[in-house]
C-alpha positions as CSV (number, residue, x, y, z in Angstrom):
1,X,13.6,73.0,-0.9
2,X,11.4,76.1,-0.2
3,X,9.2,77.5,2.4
4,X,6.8,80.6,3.2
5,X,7.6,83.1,5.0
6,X,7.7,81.6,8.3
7,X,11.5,83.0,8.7
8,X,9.9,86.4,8.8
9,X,11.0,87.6,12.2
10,X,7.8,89.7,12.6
11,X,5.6,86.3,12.6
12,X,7.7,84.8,15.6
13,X,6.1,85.2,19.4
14,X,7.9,88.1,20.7
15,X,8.9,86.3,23.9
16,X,10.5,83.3,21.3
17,X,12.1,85.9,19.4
18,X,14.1,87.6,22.5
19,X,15.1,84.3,23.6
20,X,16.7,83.6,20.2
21,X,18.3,86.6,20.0
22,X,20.0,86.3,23.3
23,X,21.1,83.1,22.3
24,X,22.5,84.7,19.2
25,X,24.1,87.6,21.0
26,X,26.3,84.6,22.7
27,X,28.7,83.8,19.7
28,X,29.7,87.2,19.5
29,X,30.8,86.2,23.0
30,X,32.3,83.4,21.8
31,X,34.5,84.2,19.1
32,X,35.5,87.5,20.4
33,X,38.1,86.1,22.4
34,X,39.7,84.5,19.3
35,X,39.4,88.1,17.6
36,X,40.6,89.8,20.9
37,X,43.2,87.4,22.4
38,X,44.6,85.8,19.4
39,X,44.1,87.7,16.3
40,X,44.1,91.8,17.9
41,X,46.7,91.1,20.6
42,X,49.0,88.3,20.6
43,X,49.3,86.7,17.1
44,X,50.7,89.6,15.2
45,X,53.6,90.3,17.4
46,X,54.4,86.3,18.1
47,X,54.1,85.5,14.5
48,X,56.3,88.4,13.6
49,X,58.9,86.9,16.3
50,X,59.0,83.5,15.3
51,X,59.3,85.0,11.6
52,X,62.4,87.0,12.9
53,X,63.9,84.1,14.6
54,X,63.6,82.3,11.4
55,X,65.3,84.7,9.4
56,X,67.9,86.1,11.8
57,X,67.9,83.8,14.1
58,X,66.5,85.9,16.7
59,X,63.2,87.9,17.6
60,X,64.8,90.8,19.4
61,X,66.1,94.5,17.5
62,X,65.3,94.7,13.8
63,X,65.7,91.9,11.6
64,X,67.2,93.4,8.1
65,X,67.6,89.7,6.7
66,X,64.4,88.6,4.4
67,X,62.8,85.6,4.4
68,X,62.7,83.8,0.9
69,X,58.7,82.6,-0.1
70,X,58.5,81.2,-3.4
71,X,61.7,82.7,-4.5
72,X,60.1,86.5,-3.0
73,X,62.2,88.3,-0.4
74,X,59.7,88.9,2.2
75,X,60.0,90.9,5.1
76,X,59.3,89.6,8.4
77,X,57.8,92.1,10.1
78,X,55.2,92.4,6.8
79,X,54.8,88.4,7.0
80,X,51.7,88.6,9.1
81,X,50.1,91.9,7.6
82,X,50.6,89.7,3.7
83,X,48.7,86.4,5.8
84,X,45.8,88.1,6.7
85,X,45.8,90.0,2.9
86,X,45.9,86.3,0.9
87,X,43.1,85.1,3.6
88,X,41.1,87.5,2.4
89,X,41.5,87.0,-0.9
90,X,40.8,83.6,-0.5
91,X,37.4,84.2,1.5
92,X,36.3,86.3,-2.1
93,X,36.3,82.7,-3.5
94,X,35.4,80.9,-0.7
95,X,32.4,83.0,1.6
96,X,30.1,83.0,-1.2
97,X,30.1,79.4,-1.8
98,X,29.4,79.0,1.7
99,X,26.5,81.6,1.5
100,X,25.1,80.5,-1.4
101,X,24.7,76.9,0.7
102,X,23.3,78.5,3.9
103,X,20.6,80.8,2.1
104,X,19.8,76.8,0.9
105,X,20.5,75.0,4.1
106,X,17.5,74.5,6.8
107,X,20.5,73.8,8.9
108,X,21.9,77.1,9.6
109,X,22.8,76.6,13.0
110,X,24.9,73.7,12.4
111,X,26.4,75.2,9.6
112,X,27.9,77.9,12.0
113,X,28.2,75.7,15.4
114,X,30.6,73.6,12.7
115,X,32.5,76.5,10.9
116,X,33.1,77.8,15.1
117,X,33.9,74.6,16.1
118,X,36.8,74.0,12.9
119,X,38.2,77.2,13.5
120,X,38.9,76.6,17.5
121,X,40.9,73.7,15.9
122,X,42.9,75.6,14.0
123,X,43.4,78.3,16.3
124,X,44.4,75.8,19.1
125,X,47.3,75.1,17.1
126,X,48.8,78.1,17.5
127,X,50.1,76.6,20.9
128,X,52.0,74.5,18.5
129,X,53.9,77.3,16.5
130,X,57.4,77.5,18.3
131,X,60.9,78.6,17.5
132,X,60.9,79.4,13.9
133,X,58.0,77.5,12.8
134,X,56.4,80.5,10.9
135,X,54.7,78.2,8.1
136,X,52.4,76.6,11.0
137,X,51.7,79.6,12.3
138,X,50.5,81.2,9.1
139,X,48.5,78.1,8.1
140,X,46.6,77.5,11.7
141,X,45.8,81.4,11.4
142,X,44.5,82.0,7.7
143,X,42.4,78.7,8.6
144,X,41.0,80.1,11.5
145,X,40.5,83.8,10.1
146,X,38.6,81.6,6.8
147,X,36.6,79.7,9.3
148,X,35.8,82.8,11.1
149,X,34.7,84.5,8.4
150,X,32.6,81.7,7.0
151,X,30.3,81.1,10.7
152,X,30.3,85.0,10.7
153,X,28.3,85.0,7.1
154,X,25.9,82.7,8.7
155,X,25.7,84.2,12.0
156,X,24.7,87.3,10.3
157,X,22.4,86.0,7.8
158,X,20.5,84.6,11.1
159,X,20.3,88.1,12.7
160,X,17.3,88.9,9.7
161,X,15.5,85.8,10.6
162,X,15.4,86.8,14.7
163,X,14.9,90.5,14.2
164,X,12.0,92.9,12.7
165,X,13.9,96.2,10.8
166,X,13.3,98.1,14.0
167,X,15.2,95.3,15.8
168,X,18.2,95.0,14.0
169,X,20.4,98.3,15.4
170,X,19.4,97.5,18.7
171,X,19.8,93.5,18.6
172,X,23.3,94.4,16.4
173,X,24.7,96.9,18.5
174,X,24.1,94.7,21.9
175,X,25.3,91.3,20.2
176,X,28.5,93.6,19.4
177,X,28.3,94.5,22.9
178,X,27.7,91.5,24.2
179,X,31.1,90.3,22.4
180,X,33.3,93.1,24.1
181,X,32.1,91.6,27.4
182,X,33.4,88.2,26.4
183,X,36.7,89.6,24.9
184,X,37.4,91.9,28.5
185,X,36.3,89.0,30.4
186,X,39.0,86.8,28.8
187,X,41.7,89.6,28.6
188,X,41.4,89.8,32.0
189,X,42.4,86.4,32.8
190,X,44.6,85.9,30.1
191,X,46.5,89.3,31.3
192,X,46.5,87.3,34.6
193,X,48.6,84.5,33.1
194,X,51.2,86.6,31.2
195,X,51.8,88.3,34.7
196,X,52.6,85.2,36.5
197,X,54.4,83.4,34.1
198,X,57.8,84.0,33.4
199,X,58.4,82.7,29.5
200,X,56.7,85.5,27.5
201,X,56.3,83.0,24.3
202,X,55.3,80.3,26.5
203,X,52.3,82.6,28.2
204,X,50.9,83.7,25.0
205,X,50.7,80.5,23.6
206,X,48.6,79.3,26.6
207,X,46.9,82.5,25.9
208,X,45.9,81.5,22.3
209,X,45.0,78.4,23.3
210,X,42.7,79.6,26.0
211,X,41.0,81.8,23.0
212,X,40.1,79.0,20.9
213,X,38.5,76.8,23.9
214,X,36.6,79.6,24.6
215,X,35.5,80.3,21.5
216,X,34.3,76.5,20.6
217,X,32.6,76.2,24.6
218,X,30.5,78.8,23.9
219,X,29.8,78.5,20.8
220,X,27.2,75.5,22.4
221,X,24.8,78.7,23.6
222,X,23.5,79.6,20.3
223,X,23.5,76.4,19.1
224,X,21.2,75.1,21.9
225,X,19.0,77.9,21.6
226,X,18.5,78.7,18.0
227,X,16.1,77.3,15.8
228,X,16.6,76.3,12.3
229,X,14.4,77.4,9.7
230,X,13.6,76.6,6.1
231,X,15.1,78.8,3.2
232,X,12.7,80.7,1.4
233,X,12.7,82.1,-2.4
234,X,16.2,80.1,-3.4
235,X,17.3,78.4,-6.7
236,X,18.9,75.3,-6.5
237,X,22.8,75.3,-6.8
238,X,24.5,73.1,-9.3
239,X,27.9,72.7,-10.4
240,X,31.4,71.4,-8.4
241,X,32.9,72.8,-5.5
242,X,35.5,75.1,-7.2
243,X,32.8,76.0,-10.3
244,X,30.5,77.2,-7.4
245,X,32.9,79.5,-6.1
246,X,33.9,81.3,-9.3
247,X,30.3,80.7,-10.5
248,X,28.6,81.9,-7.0
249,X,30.8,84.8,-6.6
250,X,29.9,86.3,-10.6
251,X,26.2,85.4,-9.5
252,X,25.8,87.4,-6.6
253,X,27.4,90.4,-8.0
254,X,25.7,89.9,-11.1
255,X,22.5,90.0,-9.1
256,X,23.5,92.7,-7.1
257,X,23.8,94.8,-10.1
258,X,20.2,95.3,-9.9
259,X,20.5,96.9,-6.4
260,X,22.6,100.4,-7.0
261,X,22.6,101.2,-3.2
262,X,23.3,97.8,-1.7
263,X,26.9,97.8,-3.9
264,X,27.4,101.5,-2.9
265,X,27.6,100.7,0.1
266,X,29.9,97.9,-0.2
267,X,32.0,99.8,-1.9
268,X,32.0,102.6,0.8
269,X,32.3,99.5,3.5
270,X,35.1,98.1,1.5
271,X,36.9,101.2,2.3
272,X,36.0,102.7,5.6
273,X,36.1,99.0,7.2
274,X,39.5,97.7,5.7
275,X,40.8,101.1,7.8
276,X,38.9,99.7,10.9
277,X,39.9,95.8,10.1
278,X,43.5,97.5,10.0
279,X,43.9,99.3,13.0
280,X,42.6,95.7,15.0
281,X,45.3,93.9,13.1
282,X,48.2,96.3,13.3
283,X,47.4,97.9,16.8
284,X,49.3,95.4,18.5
285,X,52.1,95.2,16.3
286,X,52.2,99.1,16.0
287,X,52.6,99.0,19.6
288,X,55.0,96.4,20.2
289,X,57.5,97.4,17.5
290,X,57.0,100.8,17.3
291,X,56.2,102.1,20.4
292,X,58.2,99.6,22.4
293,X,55.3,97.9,24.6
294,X,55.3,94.6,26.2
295,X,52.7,91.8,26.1
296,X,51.4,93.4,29.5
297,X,51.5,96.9,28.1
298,X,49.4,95.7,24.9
299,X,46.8,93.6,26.9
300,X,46.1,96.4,29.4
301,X,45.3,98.5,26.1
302,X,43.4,96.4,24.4
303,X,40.9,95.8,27.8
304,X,40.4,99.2,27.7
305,X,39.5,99.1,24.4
306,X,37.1,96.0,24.5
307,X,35.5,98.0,28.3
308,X,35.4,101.0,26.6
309,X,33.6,99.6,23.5
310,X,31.0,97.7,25.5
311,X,29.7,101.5,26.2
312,X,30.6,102.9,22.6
313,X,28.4,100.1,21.1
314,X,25.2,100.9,23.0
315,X,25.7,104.1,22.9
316,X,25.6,104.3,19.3
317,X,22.9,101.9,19.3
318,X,21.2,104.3,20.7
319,X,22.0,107.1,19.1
320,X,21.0,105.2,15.3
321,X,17.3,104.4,17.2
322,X,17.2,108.3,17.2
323,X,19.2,109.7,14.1
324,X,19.3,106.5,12.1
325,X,21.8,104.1,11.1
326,X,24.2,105.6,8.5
327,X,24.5,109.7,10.2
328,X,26.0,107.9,13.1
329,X,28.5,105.6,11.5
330,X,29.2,109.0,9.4
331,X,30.3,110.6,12.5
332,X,32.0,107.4,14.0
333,X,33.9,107.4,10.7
334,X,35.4,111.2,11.5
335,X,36.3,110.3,14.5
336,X,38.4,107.5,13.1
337,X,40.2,109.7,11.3
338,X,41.1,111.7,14.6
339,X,42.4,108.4,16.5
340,X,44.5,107.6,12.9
341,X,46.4,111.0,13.7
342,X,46.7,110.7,17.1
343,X,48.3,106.6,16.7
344,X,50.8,108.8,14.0
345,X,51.7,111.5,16.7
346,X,51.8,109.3,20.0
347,X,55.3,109.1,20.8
348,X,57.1,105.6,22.1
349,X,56.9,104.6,25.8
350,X,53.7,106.6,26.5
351,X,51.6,104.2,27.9
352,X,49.2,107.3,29.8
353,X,48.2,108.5,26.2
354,X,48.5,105.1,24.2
355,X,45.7,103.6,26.9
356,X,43.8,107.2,26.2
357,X,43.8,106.4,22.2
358,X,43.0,102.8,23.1
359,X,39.3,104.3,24.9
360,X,38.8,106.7,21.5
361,X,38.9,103.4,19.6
362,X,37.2,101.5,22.1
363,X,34.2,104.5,21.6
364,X,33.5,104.2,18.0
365,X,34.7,100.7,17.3
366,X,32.0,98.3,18.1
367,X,29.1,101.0,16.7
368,X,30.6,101.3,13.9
369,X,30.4,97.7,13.0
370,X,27.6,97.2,14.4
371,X,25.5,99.6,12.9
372,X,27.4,99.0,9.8
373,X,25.9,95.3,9.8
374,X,22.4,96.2,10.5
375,X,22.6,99.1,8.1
376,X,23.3,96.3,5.8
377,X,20.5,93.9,6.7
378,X,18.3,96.5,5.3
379,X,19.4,96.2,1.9
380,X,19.6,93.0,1.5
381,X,16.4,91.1,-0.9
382,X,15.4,88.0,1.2
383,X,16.1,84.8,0.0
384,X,19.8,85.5,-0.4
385,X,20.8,86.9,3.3
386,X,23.9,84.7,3.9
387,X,24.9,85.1,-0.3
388,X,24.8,88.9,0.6
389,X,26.4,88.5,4.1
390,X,29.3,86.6,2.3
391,X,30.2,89.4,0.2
392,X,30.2,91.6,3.6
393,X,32.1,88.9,5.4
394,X,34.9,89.0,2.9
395,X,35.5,92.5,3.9
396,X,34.7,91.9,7.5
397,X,36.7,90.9,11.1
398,X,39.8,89.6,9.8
399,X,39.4,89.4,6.3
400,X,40.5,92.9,5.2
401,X,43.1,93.0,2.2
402,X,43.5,96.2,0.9
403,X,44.7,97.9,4.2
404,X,46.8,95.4,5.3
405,X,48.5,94.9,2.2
406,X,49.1,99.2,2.1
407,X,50.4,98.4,5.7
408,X,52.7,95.6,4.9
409,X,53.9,97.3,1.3
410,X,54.9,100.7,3.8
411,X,56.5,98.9,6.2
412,X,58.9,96.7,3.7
413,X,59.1,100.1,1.7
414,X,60.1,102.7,4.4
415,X,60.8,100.5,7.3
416,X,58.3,102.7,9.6
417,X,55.2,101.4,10.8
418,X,54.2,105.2,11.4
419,X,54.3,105.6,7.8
420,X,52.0,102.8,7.4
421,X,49.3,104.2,9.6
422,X,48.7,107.1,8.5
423,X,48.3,105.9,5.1
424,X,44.9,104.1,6.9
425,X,43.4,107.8,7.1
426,X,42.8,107.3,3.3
427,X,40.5,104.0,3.4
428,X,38.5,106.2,6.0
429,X,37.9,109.2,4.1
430,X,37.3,107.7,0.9
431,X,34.8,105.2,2.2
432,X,33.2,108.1,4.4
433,X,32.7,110.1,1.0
434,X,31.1,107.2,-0.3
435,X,28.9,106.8,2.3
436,X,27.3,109.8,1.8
437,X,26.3,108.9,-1.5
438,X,23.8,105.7,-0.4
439,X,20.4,106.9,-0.3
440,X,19.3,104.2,2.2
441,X,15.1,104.6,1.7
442,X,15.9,103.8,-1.6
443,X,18.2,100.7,-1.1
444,X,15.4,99.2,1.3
445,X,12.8,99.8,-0.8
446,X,14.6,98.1,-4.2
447,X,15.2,95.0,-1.7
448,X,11.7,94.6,-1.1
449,X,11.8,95.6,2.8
450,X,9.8,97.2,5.1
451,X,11.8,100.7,6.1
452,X,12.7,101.5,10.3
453,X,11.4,104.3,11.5
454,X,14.0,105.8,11.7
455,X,16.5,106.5,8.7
C-alpha cells in the first residue's frame, strides 16, 4: 500500500494539526510515570533488594555472595544495570522489525496504543515480584523497557506526520515537557503513599503498580485523537519474523550508508545519550546504596528533577528556535559533564546538595532529549520515519547498553558505584566531540527536507 503525500504535515489545517499534536503530547504524559516511578526511581533499588535477599538472604548491608546465572557469578547489585544492557540488545533486533512494519502500517496509532497497552501489563507485574523472586522481576521489566521502546519508535515516527520542520523543536520540547508534568504529578502521589504506609517493599510495589495504570489510562488520549494515515514511498516487507529482524536491521543501515550525517549523529547520540540513559537508571541506585537515601529521600529528588525539567525543556525549546537545534544540546551536553563531577564529589547523607544536583539534571535533561529527537526528525528521508526512529529508540529511554554495562562491570570490578559514575563522563565527551562533526544543512538536505530557519 502507498499514498501521496497527504502525511505531509504542512498540507494539514493548522487548527487539525494543533489538536493532533496535543493529543500526541499526552503519551509522553503517559508513559512517563512508568519511566519516572518505576524505571528512574523504584525498580533499581527493589530489584537489587530482592536480588540480595536471593543471594544472602537479606536486602540490608552489602551482599558479597553472587548469584549463579547460567553458571556466571553475577553480582547483585550489577543484576539490574546487566537487565537493562541485554534489553537493549535485544531491541537492536527487535525495534527495527517493528519500524520497518509501522513506516508500512496505516494503523500507526494502534500499533502504539497496543505496544503502551502490553507494556502496562508487564509493568503491573512488578507488584508481583516479592521475596527473592528476582527472575520475575527481570522478565516483567525487560518486557516492559522492549515494549516501551517499541510505542516510542512509533510515537516518534508520528511527531513528522503532525509537525512542519519549524514545528518539531517546539512540539518536541513541549511533548517532553508535557511528560515531566505527568511524571511530578504522579511522584507526588506516589510520594504520598510511601509516607503513609509502613512496609517500604509493600509501598513501592503499589507504587509500580500505580505507574503502569497510569501509563495504559492515558495512553486512550492520543489514541482518541490521532488520525491514522497511509504510508508513503515504502517497499513491501517479505520474509519471517526472525529473518526480518536480522534482515531489517542490515537494511536500514545499509540504507543509511547513503546518508553520512544522519549515522554521525547516531553515533554521537549513541554516546552522549547512553551517559544520559545512565544517569536515569543508576541515579536511584547511586543514591540509595551509595549515598544512603531512602525511598522518601529518592522520590523528593527525583520530583525535583521531573519540576525542574518541565522549565529546562521549554527553555531549551526556546533557546534551539533562536540558536538552532544542535549548539544547544552542545551546551546541554557540557553541562552534563559538570553534574557527572558533582554526583562523584557529593558526599553521603547530603540530601541539601543531592536535591541541588537533582535541579542541574532536571535543567538540561528533558532539552536534551528533546531537541535531540527533533534534531533527528530532520535527517530522516520520508518513507522510512519509524525504520529510522527504531534505530534511535534502540539507544533511547531505557534501552541504553553501553553505559550501563560500564556501570555494572565497575561496580562488580571495584565494588564502588562512585567509580562507575564517573566513568559516564566519557560517553559525554566523546559523543559531544562527535557532535560537532554533523553538518546538519547538509544531513537535511541529503534526506530530501525542507531546512528550519533556524540551524
Amino acid at each position: 500500500m502507498s499514498g501521496t503525500a497527504v502525511n505531509d504535515a504542512a498540507q494539514i489545517d493548522p487548527v487539525e494539526r494543533a489538536r493532533e499534536q496535543r493529543g500526541w503530547y499526552w503519551y509522553d504524559f503517559a508513559n512517563s510515570a512508568f519511566v519516572t516511578t518505576t524505571a528512574t526511581v523504584l525498580a533499581g533499588p527493589y530489584l537489587t533488594a530482592v536480588a540480595k535477599t536471593a543471594a544472602c538472604g537479606t536486602s540490608e548491608g552489602d551482599c558479597a555472595i553472587p548469584l549463579r546465572i547460567l553458571g556466571i557469578d553475577v553480582s547483585a547489585g550489577s543484576l539490574y544495570f546487566y537487565a537493562i544492557t541485554l534489553t537493549t540488545i535485544l531491541s537492536a533486533f527487535v525495534l527495527p522489525v517493528v519500524g520497518a512494519i509501522a513506516d508500512r502500517s496505516a494503523r500507526k496509532k494502534r500499533l502504539l496504543a497496543g505496544f503502551a497497552w502490553a507494556g502496562s501489563f508487564f509493568a503491573a507485574l512488578l507488584f508481583f515480584v516479592t521475596g527473592g523472586n528476582w527472575q520475575l522481576g527481570v522478565v516483567a521489566m525487560m518486557t516492559a523497557s522492549l515494549c516501551l521502546g517499541a510505542s516510542l519508535v512509533v510515537y516518534d515516527a508520528i511527531l513528522i506526520e503532525i509537525a512542519t520542520p519549524d514545528e518539531r523543536d517546539r512540539v518536541s520540547s513541549r511533548g517532553w515537557a508535557f511528560g515531566y508534568v505527568g511524571g511530578a504529578v504522579l511522584l507526588i502521589v506516589n510520594f504520598g503513599v510511601l509516607f503513609v504506609m509502613e512496609d517500604q517493599g509493600v509501598a513501592a510495589r503499589v507504587c509500580m503498580l500505580s505507574a503502569a495504570i497510569w501509563w495504559a489510562g492515558f495512553t486512550f488520549v492520543p489514541f482518541l485523537r490521532l488520525r491514522n494515515r497511509p504510508p508513503v514511498n515504502v517497499e513491501p516487507l517479505t520474509g519471517g519474523t526472525l529473518g526480518r529482524s536480522f534482515t531489517q536491521l542490515w537494511h536500514t543501515l545499509k540504507h543509511a550508508r547513503a546518508f553520512p550525517m544522519t549515522l554521525l549523529f547516531l553515533v554521537a547520540y549513541l554516546f552522549f545519550n547512553d551517559g544520559v540513559q545512565t544517569v536515569i537508571y543508576a541515579s536511584s541506585v547511586y543514591g540509595a546504596e551509595e549515598l544512603g537515601f531512602e525511598n522518601q529521600s529518592l522520590f523528593l529528588a527525583i520530583l525535583v528533577v521531573q519540576i525542574v525539567a518541565i522549565f529546562g525543556a521549554l527553555l531549551l525549546g526556546r533557546l534551539a528556535y533562536r540558536h538552532g537545534a544542535k549548539r544547544v544540546i552542545l551546551g546541554s551536553i557540557v553541562a552534563w559533564v559538570f553534574v557527572i563531577i558533582g554526583g562523584f564529589l557529593l558526599p553521603a547523607g547530603s540530601l541539601g546538595m543531592f536535591l541541588a544536583l537533582a535541579a542541574a539534571i532536571g535543567l538540561v535533561l528533558g532539552g536534551t532529549q528533546a531537541l535531540s529527537r527533533s534534531l533527528y526528525s530532520q535527517l530522516i528521508p520520508r518513507g522510512r520515519e519509524a525504520e529510522y526512529f527504531s534505530l534511535y529508540q534502540a539507544m533511547e529511554r531505557g534501552t541504553s547498553w553501553l553505559g550501563t554495562l560500564a556501570f555494572g562491570i565497575a561496580h562488580q570490578v571495584t565494588g564502588s558505584y562512585r567509580v562507575a559514575i564517573i566513568l559516564l563522563i566519557v560517553f559525554f565527551v566523546v559523543g559531544g566531540l562527535i557532535l560537532t562533526r554533523v553538518d546538519v544543512r547538509r544531513g537535511i538536505a541529503d534526506a530530501g527536507n525542507a531546512a528550519p530557519a533556524v540551524l
